[in-house]
C-alpha positions, -999 to 999 in steps of 0.1 A, spaced: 250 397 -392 241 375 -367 254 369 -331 270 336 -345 282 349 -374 295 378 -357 310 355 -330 327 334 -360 341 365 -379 358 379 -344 373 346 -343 385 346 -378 401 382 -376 414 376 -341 437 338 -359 447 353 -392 476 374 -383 490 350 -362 525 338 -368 555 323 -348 560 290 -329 529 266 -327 534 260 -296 525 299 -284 492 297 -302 478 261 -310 460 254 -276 445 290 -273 436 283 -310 420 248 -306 403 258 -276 385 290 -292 375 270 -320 357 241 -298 339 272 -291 329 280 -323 317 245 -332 301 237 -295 324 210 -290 336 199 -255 370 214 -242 397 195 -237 400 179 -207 432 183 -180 454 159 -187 466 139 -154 496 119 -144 491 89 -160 476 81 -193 451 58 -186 421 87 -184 441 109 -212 415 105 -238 409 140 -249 438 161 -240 461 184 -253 499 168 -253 488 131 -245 521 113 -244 528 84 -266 557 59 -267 580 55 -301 598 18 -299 622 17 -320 638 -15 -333 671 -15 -310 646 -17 -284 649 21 -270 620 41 -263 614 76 -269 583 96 -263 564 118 -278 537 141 -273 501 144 -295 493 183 -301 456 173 -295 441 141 -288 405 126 -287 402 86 -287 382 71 -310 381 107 -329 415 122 -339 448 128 -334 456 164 -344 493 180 -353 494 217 -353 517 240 -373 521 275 -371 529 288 -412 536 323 -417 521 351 -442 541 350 -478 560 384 -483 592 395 -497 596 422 -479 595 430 -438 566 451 -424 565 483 -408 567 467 -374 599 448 -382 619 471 -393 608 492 -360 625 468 -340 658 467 -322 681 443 -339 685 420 -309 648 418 -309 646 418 -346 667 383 -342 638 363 -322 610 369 -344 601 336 -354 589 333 -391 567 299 -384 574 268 -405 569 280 -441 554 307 -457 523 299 -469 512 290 -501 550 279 -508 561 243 -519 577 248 -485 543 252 -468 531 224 -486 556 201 -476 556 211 -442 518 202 -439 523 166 -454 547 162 -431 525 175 -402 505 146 -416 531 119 -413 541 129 -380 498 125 -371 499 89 -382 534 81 -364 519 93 -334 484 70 -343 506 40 -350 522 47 -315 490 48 -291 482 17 -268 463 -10 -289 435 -6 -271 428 25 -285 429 16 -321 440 39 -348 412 71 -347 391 74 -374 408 110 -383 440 127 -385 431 166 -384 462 190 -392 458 223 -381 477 256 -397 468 275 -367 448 308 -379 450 297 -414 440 262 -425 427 225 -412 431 193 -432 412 162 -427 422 128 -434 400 95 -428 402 60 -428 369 47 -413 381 12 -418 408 20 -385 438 0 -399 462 27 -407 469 17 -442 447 42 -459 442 78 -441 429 92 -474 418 134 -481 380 138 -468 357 141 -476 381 147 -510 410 160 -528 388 191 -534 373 199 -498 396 182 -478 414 218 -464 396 237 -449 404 273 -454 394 297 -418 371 320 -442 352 286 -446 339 284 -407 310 308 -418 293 278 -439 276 257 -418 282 227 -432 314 230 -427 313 238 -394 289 205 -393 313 183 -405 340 195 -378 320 189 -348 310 154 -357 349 148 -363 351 158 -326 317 144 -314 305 113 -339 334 110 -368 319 74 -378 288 92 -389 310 110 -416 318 70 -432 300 73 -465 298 38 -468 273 45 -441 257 71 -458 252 51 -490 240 18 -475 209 43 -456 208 60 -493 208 28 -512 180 12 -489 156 45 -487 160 48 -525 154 7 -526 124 8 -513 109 41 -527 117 24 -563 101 -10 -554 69 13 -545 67 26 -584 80 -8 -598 53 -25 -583 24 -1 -587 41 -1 -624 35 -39 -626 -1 -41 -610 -15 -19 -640 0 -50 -667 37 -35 -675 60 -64 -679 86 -68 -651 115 -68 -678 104 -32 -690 99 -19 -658 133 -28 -650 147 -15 -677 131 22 -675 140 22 -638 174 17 -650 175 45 -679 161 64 -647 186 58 -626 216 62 -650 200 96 -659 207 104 -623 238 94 -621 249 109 -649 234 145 -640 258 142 -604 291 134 -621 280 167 -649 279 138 -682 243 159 -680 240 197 -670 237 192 -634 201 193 -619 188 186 -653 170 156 -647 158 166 -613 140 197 -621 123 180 -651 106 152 -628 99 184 -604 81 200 -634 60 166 -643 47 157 -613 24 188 -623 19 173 -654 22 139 -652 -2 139 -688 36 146 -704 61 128 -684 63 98 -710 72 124 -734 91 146 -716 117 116 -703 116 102 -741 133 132 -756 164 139 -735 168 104 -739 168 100 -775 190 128 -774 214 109 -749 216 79 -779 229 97 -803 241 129 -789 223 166 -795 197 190 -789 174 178 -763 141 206 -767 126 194 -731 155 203 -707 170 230 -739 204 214 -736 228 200 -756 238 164 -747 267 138 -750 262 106 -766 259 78 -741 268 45 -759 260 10 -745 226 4 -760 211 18 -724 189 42 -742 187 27 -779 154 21 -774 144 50 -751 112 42 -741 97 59 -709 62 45 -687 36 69 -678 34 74 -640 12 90 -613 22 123 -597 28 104 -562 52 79 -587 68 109 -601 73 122 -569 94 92 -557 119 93 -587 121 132 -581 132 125 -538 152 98 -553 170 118 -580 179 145 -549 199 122 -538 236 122 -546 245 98 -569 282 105 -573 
């Protein structure tokens, strides 16, 4: 292993037993893990709020509609980045350990069992409302600040969730980057991209907007396409045609990233033909016939679906040069989910 992955496992085994209150463990927690991603610490928080922009229990005021005031207090808070809720869960088991039933009863009586056992509807619960406690305290911070980008919730040593809403209104904190990734598990700290898309939810969480990412997507794939339309053009293919291929192309790409195609299908067959660019008419023809009717497709060895529409009744492809090729292949890299 390596020093950082050595460095990331120590961490991982030090969090998972951990158990109790939240507050005996969250800012130890935190501030080990802006370790691990190279983040900057927190800062000291000082009397007043108006430097409190990345501290641990930043102070917010809940007005309430008799006019009263209560405060509150943000487990972590970074403006313009986050406002994080931590919650201390506790391992599922029916039965006490070896240590437990050691103790005295009068110490027996303060061990604290953390919210909810994890992996319980309990648990669950608890964590969405973790979540609705992070946006209360969102709605609550000066106007000035606006509502962060993120609202992180933290299972200390087991879990962190993230929710974005990169518009910054507070009407639509959503699961990111989805329903499927948007937990974090603490195994999960050894992939890199993970630990990739943490730090820029501490450092640069706008850069995570994917409406971001697709406008630089749609412009670099824009202009690579315009490159092989108009060489396409300049050697007497009508416009209409071109346009029309480019279309079936781009479809086929689509359809590889959302698996209505074996997934990398398409891609690895333009990588093949820009080594044989002699065959690409004929190697884009069949899986496209194939995608008219539905069946065997001999050129990627698959079985497809039927794709109906008229996109690829008349499947016909346009021989390209390997540099052409090339730009379909970067293009179809790209994901087109």
């Amino acid at each position: 292993m390596t020093g950082e992955a050595e460095k990331i496992g120590a961490f991982i085994a030090r969090w998972q037993p951990s158990g109790g209150a939240e507050r005996a463990n969250y800012q130890m927690f935190l501030t080990e893990l802006a370790g691990i991603l190279g983040v900057p610490l927190p800062d000291p928080a000082q009397e007043t709020n108006r430097h409190n922009d990345y501290v641990f229990e930043r102070s917010v005021a809940f007005k309430h509609p008799d006019g009263s005031q209560t405060t509150g207090f943000i487990d972590l808070y970074k403006r313009d980045c986050f406002v994080l809720e931590a919650k201390q869960s506790g391992k599922r088991t029916s039965k006490p350990d070896a240590n437990q039933l050691a103790l005295l009863p009068e110490d027996a009586g303060q061990i604290k069992a953390g919210t909810a056992a994890r992996g319980t509807r309990r648990w669950d619960t608890a964590l969405l409302a973790a979540r609705r406690q992070a946006e209360d305290y969102a709605k609550a911070l000066p106007k000035e600040h606006g509502w962060p980008p993120f609202l992180v919730v933290v299972d200390v040593g087991h879990c962190i969730e993230l929710y974005a809403d990169f518009v910054r209104q507070g009407k639509n904190y959503a699961q990111f980057p989805d329903r499927r990734g948007y937990r974090i598990m603490l195994e999960d700290l050894h992939d890199e991209a993970v630990r990739e898309r943490l730090r820029l939810v501490w450092t640069d969480p706008m850069s995570l907007d994917p409406a971001r990412k697709s406008a630089e997507v749609t412009r670099d794939i824009a202009a690579r396409l315009a490159k092989v339309a108009l060489a396409v053009e300049k050697r007497g293919h009508a416009p209409g045609k071109v346009a029309e291929f480019l279309m079936r192309c781009l479809f086929t790409m689509f359809a590889e990233d959302v698996e209505l195609l074996p997934s990398g299908a398409f891609t690895r067959l333009l990588e093949q033909m820009k080594e044989a660019p002699e065959k690409f008419k004929f190697a884009l023809e069949d899986p496209w016939k194939a995608m008219n009717t539905g069946g065997y497709s001999g050129i990627i060895n698959e079985v497809v679906k039927r794709f109906n529409g008229g996109l690829f009744a008349q499947p016909e492809a346009i021989a390209l040069e390997p540099d052409e090729i090339h730009e379909l292949w970067v293009a179809a890299q790209r994901n087109w989910q």
